[in-house]
C-alpha positions in Angstrom: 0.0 0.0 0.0 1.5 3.3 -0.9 2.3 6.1 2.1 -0.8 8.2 -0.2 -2.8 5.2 0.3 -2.7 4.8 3.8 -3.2 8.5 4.7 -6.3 7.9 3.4 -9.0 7.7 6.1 -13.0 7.4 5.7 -15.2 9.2 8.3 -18.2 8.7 9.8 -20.8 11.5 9.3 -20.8 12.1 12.6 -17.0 12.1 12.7 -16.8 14.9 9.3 -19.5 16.7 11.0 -17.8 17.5 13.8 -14.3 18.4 12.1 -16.1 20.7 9.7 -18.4 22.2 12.5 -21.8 21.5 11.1 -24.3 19.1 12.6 -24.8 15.4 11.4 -27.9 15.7 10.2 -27.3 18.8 7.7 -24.2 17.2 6.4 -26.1 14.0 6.4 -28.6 15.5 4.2 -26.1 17.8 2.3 -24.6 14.5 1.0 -28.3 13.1 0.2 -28.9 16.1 -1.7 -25.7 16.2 -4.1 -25.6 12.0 -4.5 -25.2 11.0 -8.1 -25.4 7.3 -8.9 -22.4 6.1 -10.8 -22.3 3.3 -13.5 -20.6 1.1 -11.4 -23.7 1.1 -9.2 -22.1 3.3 -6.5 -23.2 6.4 -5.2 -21.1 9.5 -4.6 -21.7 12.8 -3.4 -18.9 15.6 -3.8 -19.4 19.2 -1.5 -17.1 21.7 -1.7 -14.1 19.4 -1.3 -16.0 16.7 1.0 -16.2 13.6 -0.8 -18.5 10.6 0.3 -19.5 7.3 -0.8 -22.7 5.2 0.1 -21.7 2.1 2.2 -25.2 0.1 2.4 -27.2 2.5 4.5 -24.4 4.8 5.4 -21.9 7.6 4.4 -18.5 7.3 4.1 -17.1 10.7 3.9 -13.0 11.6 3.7 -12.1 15.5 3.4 -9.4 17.3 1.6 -6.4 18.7 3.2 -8.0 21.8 2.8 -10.4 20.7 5.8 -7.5 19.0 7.6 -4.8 20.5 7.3 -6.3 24.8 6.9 -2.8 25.8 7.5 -1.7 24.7 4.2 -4.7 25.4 2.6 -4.4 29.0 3.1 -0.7 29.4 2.7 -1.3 28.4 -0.7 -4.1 30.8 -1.8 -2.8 33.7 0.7 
């Protein structure tokens, strides 16, 4: 597995929720609303650099480094 790969960690909602500082629910339902089914039979949603995927009846959800690491994230637009 490469060290890109394993950096790589899937949230709960409740998990994203709390790191972006919204609550469950309206991220929950943020996701519902933006869900596109793919032709592999999967369904995504993509928000403003959140990214989730449906896992049977839940949300996976993993954020760009502009959501976990704002440090960064600003040094390079500032």
């Amino acid at each position: 597995m490469s060290s890109s790969a394993a950096a790589v960690r899937w949230l709960s909602v409740d998990q994203a929720a709390a790191i972006l500082g919204v609550p469950a629910l309206a991220l929950r339902r943020a996701l519902q609303r933006s869900a596109r089914r793919c032709p592999d039979g999967s369904t995504h949603a993509h928000i403003d650099g959140v990214h989730a995927r449906r896992f049977g009846r839940r949300w996976r959800v993993w954020l760009d480094s502009a959501w976990t690491e704002p440090e960064k994230a600003v040094r390079r637009t500032g």
